[in-house]
DRENVOKE-936161 format. One line per field, with one value per residue (C-alpha): residue number from 1; residue in one letter; y negated, z negated, x negated. Coordinates in nm, 3 decimals, m for minus. Layout:
// residues N
resi NUM	...
resn a	...
north Y	...
up Z	...
east X	...
END
This chain:
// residues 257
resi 1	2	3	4	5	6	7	8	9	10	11	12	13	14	15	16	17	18	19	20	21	22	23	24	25	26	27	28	29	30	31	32	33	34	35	36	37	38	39	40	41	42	43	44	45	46	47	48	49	50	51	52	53	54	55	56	57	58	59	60	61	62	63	64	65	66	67	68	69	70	71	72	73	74	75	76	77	78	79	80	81	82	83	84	85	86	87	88	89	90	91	92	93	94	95	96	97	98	99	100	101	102	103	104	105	106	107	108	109	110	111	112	113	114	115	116	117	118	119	120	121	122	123	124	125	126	127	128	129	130	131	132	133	134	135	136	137	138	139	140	141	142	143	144	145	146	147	148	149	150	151	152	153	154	155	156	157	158	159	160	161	162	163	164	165	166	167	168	169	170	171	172	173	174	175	176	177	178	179	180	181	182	183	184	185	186	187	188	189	190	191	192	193	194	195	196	197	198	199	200	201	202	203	204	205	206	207	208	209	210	211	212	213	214	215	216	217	218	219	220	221	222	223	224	225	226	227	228	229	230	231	232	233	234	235	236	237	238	239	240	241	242	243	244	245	246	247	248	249	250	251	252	253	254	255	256	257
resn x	x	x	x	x	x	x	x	x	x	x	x	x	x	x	x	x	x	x	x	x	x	x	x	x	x	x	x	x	x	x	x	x	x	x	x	x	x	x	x	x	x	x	x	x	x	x	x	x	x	x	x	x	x	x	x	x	x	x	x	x	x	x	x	x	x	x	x	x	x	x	x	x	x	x	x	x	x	x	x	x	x	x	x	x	x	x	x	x	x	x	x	x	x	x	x	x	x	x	x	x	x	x	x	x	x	x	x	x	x	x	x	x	x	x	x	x	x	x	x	x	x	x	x	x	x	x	x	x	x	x	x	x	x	x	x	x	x	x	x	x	x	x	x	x	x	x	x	x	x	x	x	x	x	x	x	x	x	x	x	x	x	x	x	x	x	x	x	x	x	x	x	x	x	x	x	x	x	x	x	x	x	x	x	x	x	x	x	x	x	x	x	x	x	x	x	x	x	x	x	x	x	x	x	x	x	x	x	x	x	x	x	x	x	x	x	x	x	x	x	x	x	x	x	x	x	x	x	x	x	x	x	x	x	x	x	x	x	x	x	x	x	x	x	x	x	x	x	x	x	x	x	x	x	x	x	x
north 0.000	m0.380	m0.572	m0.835	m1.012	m1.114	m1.082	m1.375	m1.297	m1.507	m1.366	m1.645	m1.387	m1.569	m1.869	m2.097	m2.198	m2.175	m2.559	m2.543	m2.234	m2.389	m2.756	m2.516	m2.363	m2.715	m2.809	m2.493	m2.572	m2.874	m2.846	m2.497	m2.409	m2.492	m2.383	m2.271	m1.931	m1.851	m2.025	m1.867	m1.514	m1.465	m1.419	m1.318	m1.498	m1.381	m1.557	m1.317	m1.520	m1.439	m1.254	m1.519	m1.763	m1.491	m1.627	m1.998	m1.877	m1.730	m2.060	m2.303	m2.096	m2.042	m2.201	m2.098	m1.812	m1.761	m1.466	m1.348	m1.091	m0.925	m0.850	m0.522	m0.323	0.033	0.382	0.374	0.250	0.212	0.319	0.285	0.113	m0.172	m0.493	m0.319	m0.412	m0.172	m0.197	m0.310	m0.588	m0.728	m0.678	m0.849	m1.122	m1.158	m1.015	m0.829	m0.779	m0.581	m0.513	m0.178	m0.042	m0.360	m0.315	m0.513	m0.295	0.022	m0.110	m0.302	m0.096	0.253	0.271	0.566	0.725	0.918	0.607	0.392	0.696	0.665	0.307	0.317	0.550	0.334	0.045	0.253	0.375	0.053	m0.082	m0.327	m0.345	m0.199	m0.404	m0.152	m0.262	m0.022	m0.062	0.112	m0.022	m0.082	m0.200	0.092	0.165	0.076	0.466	0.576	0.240	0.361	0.738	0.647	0.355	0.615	0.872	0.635	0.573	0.958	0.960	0.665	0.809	1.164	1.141	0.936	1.181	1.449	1.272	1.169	0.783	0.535	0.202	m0.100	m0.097	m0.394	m0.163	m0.452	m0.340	m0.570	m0.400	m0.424	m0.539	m0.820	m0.929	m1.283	m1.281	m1.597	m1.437	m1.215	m0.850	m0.926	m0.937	m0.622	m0.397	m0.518	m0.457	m0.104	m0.033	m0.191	0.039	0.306	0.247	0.150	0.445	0.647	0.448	0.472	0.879	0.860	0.821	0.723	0.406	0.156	m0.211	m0.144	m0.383	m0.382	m0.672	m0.759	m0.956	m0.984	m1.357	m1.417	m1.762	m2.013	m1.930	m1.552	m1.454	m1.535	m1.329	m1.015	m1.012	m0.800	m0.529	m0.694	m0.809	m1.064	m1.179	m1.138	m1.446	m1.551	m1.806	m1.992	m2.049	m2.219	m2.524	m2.549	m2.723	m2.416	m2.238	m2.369	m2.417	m2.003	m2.030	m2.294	m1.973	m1.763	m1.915	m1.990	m1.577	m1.515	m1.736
up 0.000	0.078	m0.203	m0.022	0.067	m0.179	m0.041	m0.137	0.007	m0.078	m0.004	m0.004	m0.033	0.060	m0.121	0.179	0.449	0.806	0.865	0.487	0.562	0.875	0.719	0.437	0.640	0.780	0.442	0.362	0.713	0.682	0.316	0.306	0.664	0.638	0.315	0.295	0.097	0.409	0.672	0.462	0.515	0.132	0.106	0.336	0.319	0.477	0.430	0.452	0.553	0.619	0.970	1.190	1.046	1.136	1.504	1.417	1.131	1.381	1.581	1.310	1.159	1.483	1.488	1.074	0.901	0.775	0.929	0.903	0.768	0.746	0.398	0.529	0.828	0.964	0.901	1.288	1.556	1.755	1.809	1.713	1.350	1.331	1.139	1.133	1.231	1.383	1.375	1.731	1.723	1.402	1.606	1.892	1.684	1.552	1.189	1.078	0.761	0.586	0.235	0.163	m0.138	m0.353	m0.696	m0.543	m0.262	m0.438	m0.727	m0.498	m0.182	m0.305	m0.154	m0.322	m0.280	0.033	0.217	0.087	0.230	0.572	0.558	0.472	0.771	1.041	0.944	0.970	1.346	1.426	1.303	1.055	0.716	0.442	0.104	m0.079	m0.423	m0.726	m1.097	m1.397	m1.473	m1.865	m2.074	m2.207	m2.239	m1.994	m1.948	m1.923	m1.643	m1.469	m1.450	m1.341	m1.044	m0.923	m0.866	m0.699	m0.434	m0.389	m0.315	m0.077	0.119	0.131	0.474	0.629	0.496	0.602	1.027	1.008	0.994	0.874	0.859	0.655	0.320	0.062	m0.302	m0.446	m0.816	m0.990	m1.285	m1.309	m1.612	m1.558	m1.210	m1.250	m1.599	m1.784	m1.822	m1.590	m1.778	m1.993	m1.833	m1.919	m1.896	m1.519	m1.458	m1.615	m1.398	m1.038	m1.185	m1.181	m0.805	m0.636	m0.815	m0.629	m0.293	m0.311	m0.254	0.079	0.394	0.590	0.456	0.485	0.393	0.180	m0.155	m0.490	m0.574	m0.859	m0.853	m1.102	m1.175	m1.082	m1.034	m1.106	m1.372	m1.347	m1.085	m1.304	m1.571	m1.346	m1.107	m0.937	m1.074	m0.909	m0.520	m0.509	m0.578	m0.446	m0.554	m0.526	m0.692	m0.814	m0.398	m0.310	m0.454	m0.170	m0.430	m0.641	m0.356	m0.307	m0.668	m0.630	m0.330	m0.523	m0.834	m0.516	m0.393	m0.778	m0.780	m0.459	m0.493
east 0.000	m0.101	m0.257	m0.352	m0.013	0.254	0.637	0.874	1.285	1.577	1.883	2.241	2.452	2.772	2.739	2.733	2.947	2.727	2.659	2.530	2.279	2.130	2.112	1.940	1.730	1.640	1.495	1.334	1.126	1.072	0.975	0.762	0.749	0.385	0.263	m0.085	m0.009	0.243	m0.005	m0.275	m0.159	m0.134	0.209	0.526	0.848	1.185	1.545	1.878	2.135	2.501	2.534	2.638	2.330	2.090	2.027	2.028	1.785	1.591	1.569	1.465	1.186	1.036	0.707	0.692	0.577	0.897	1.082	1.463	1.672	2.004	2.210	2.358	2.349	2.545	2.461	2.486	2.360	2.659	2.956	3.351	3.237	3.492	3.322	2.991	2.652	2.395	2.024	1.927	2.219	2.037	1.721	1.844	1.965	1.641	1.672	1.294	1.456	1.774	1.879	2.007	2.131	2.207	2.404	2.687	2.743	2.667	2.946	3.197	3.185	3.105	2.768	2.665	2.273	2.367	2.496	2.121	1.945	2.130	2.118	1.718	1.672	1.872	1.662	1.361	1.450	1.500	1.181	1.309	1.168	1.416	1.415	1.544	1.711	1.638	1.713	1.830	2.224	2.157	1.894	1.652	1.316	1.049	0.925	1.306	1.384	1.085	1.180	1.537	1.393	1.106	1.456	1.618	1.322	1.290	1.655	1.630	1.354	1.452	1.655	1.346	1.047	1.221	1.332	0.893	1.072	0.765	0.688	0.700	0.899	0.973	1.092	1.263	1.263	1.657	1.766	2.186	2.166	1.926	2.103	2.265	2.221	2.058	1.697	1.493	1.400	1.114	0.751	0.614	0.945	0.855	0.543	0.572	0.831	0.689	0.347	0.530	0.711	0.391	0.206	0.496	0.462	0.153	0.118	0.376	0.141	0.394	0.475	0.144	0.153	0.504	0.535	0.722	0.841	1.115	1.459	1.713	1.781	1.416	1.324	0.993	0.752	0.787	0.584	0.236	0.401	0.441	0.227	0.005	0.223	0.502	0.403	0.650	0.958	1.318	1.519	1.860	2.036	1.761	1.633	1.946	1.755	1.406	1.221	1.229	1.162	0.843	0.788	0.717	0.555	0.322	0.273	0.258	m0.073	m0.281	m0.209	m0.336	m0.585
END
C-alpha cells in the first residue's frame, strides 16, 4: 500500500441543491485548486457530488488536481435497472470515484454485505476506485472495532479476490456510532483500527496504492491526531464550509511534509 500520498474525499450527500454544488465547487477551485500538498503530489483529493453535479464537477476541476466521484453506483452494468446508475455511465460522466457500502445505505436501503461486495466488484471492473465505508455500529473496544472492520473488508472483497478484480482501493474506516455525531471516535481507537485495516490491505497483492483513511464527523484538527495510521480523511459536513476544507488540506501538507 502507498505511504507516500494522503487521500482527502468530501462527500455532500444531498445537502445541496445543483446551482449550490457547482457555485461550491467554484470556491473549492478557486480556493484549493492549487494547493501545494495537491500540486505537490502529497495528497489526493476527490469531491462526490449528487449525480447530476458529477459532469459539471468534472468541468470546473479540470485544470486541478482535484478529481470526481459518485455516492452510489449499480450492481450492474446495464440493463432494465430503473433509477440506477452503472459503472461506465459514471465513467463516462467523468466520476474516478464511488462510495459503496455507507451506513446510510446499508441502514436506509437494506444494503446488506452481499450487495457492498457486488457493488465493490462493479466499481472494480469498471476501473473506478471503491471508497469503501467500514465501521463497527456501537462504541466498544479498539481490538473488538478492529476485528469487526477487518470482517467487513474480507466480506467486501470476497466477490473481487475471487473474479482476479484489482486495482486501486480507498478503506474509508466511519464507525456508526461516531457518524454525525458531535466528536470524531477518539484518536487512538482510530489509529488502532486503520493499523489493523492496512495491516490487512496490506497482505492482498492485488490491490497496490489502496489507503485507509477515517470519517465519522471528521473535520480540522484531526488529521495530526491520526495520522499516518489513518491516510487521510473522508469528511462531510464539516467540507461544506471550503475554508475548512483547506484548513485540512493545510494539516494535510505539515504531515506530509
Amino acid at each position: 500500500m502507498s505511504t507516500t500520498s494522503l487521500t482527502i474525499g468530501v462527500s455532500l450527500k444531498m445537502y445541496m441543491g445543483y446551482d449550490q454544488t457547482l457555485r461550491w465547487c467554484q470556491d473549492v477551485a478557486g480556493l484549493v485548486g492549487a494547493h501545494p500538498v495537491l500540486t505537490g503530489s502529497k495528497a489526493r483529493l476527490f469531491v462526490a457530488p449528487g449525480f447530476p453535479a458529477i459532469p459539471g464537477a468534472r468541468d470546473i476541476f479540470r485544470g486541478t488536481p482535484i478529481t470526481v466521484g459518485a455516492q452510489n453506483l449499480a450492481e450492474a452494468d446495464s440493463g432494465a435497472y430503473t433509477g440506477e446508475v452503472g459503472g461506465p455511465m459514471l465513467r463516462e460522466a467523468g466520476a474516478l470515484y464511488v462510495e459503496v457500502g455507507h451506513a446510510e445505505r446499508r441502514r436506509m436501503y437494506g444494503e446488506h454485505e452481499q450487495v457492498v461486495a457486488a457493488k465493490t466488484a462493479a466499481a472494480l471492473r469498471n476501473g473506478l476506485v471503491p471508497v469503501l465505508c467500514i465501521g463497527e455500529p456501537t462504541p466498544g473496544s479498539a481490538e473488538e472495532a478492529a476485528a469487526e472492520c477487518v470482517r467487513q473488508l474480507d466480506s467486501a472483497l470476497w466477490q473481487s479476490e475471487r473474479r482476479a478484480l484489482g486495482g486501486r482501493v480507498v478503506v474509508a474506516y466511519e464507525p456508526i456510532w461516531a457518524i454525525g455525531a458531535a466528536e470524531p471516535a477518539g484518536p487512538e481507537h482510530i489509529s488502532a483500527v486503520c493499523a489493523a485495516l492496512r495491516e490487512s490491505m496490506d497482505k492482498r497483492a492485488g490491490y497496490p496504492d489502496s489507503s485507509v483513511i477515517y470519517g465519522g464527523s471528521a473535520g480540522p484538527g484531526l488529521l495530526g491526531k491520526i495520522a499516518p495510521a489513518a491516510q487521510g480523511l473522508f469528511l462531510g459536513r464539516f467540507a461544506h464550509d471550503p475554508q475548512a476544507l483547506k484548513t485540512v488540506l493545510d494539516e494535510a501538507l505539515e504531515v506530509s511534509a
